[in-house]
N, C-alpha and C positions, 0 to 999 in steps of 0.2 A: 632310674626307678621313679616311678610318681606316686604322688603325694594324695591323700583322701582325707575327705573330708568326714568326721564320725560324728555319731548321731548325736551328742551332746554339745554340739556346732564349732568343736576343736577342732585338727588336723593331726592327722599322722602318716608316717613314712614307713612303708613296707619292701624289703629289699634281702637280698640271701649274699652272702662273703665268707669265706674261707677262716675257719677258725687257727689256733695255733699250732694244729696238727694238721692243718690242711684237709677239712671235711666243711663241704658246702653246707650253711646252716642259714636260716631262715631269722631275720631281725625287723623287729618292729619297735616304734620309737611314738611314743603317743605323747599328746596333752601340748600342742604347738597352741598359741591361742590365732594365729595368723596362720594362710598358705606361703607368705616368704619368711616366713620362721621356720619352716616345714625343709623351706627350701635350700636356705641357709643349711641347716643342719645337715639336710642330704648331700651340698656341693662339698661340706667340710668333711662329711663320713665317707666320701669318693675318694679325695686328696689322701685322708688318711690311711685308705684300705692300698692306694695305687703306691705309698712312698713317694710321692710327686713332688717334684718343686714349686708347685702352685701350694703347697699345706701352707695355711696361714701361721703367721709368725706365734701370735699370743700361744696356740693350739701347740704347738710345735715346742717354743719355752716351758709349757706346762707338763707336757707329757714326757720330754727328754733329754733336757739340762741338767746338767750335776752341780752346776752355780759353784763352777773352778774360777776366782779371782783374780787370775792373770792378765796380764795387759792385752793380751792379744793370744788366741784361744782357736783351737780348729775343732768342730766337732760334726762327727756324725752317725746319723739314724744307723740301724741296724739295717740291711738289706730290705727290702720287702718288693717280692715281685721280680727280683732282678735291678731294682735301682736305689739307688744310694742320694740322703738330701746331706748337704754339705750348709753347718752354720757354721760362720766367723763373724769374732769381733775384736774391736781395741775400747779399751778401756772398762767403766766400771759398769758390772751387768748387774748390779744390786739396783740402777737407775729401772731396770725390767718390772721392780715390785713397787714403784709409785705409781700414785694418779695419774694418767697421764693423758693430753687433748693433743688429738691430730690436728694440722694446720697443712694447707694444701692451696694452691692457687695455681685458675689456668695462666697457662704461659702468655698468651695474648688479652695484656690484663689494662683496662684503665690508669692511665698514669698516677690518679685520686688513691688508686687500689695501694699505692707502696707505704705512702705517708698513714694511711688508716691502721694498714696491717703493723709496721713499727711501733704504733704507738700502742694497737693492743698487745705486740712481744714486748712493750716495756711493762705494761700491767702486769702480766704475767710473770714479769722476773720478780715484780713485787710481791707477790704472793707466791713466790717457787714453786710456781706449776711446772710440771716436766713437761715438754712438747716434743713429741715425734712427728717426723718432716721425712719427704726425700733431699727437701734443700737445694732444688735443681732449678724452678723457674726464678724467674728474677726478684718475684715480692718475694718468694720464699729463702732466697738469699739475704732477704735484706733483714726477715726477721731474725735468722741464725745472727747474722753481724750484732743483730739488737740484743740480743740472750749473750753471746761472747761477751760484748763490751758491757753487758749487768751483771755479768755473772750468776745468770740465769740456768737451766739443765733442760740439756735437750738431748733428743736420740735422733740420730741417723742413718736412714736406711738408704743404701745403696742399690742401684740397680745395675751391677756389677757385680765381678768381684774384690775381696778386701783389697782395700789397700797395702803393696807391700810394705813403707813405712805410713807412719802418722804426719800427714801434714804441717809443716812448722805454724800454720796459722790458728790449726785445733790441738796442738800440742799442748798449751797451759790448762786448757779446759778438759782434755784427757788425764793430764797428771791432776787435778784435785777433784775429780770424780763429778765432774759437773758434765759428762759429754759421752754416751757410747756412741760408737760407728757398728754397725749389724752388714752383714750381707748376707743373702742364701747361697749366691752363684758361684761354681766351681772356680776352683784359680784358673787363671785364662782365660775370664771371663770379659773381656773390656768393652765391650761394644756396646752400647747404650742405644735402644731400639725403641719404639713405641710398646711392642710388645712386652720386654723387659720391665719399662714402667710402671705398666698398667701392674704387670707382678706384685713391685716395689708398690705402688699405690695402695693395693690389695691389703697387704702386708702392715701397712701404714695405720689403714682405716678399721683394720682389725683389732690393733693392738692398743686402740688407744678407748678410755671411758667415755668420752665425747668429743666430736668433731668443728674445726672452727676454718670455715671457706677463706679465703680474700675476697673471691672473685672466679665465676665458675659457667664457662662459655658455654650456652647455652648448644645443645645436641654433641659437645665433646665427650671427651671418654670421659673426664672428672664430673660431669653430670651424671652420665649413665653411671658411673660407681658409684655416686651417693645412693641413687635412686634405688639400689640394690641392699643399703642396710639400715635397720630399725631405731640405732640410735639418736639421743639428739645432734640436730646439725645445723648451726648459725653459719649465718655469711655476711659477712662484713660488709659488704658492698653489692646494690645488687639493683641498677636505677629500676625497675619492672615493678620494684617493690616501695619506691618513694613515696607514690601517695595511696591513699585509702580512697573510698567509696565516697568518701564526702570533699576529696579533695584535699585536703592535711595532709604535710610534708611528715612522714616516718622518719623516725630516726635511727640513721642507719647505724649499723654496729650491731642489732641485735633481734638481727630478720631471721625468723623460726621456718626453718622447710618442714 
């Protein structure tokens, strides 16, 4: 469905979907102040209309959690269309209703990129920022070790499915409510794919209030999915960004895309 632009220089989304009785009806969604605000809104009204496993996470906790406090939880959507989305997690999902900043780094990262990123997951445990991660490339491993050993709270999203037990290493930080593990993917899910990521990425950058880089390889997918949403997004590291106009070494840690 596309997106128009109306005569008071806003945007809005004109599109038809099947109501709860199953009669095709006509929906319109006004007052975007951007065309990728427009667009946002329509990629999230797709996901939602299909039952898809691409429905973003935040969209997805708001509309259909019953916030059961169990260590480890199965839940899912009602059918829609023929298809079924499957959440699981372990641990405490009351972490779901804090602040919380995404932290993401591509995998082929400057060695500089690990020492920077640590030192802002120690900041961060000082001020009990929640940070949601997939936790899969290397600085981003190294922030989670940062948050463990501070006793910091962080969420983890998988691009699999749950885990059958809790890892003896995220054990302590599951038992005192410093740590959820999330997954979308069905059980038997284990194959961890570019595909699956980019998912998990998705899912990541969605659910958090502000976005914080490592280090983000220029034409990879982690660029292109910044490029894609409206939030704030700092990057820690980023040499393109060093000097200014005049020449002046920037200081990095707190480079605004």
């Amino acid at each position: 469905m596309p997106v128009y632009k109306d005569k008071n220089g806003t945007w809005y989304v004109m599109t038809r979907c099947d109501d709860w009785q199953g009669q095709r009806k006509q929906k319109c969604k006004r007052g975007f102040k951007t065309k990728r605000e427009a667009q946002d809104w329509e990629r999230r009204f797709l996901l939602q209309q299909g039952g898809d496993l691409d429905m973003l996470f935040g969209d997805f906790y708001k509309n259909n959690f019953n916030h059961n406090q169990n260590d480890c939880c199965n839940l899912r959507m009602p059918p829609q269309k023929g298809s079924q989305q499957q959440f699981s997690y372990i641990g405490s999902i009351s972490l779901m209703e804090t602040e919380k900043t995404a932290f993401l780094c591509s995998s082929y990262a400057p060695q500089e990129v690990r020492g920077i990123s640590k030192k802002w997951a120690l900041e961060q445990c000082k001020s009990d920022r929640c940070i949601i991660s997939g936790f899969q490339s290397e600085t981003e491993k190294d922030v989670l070790d940062t948050i463990l050993a501070n006793n910091g709270r962080a969420i983890m999203v998988l691009p699999c499915s749950i885990y059958e037990k809790c890892p003896p290493k995220l054990r302590n930080a599951v038992d005192n409510e410093r740590l959820l593990i999330v997954s979308f993917f069905e059980e038997g899910q284990t194959l961890i794919n570019r595909s699956n990521a980019e998912k998990r990425n998705r899912q990541v950058l969605d659910s958090a209030e502000e976005v914080v880089i490592g280090y983000v390889k220029k034409s990879g997918m982690l660029s292109r999915l910044i490029g894609e949403i409206t939030k704030p997004v700092t990057v820690l590291y980023d040499p393109s960004f060093q000097a200014d106009k005049e020449g002046k070494t920037q200081s990095l840690g707190q480079v605004q895309l």
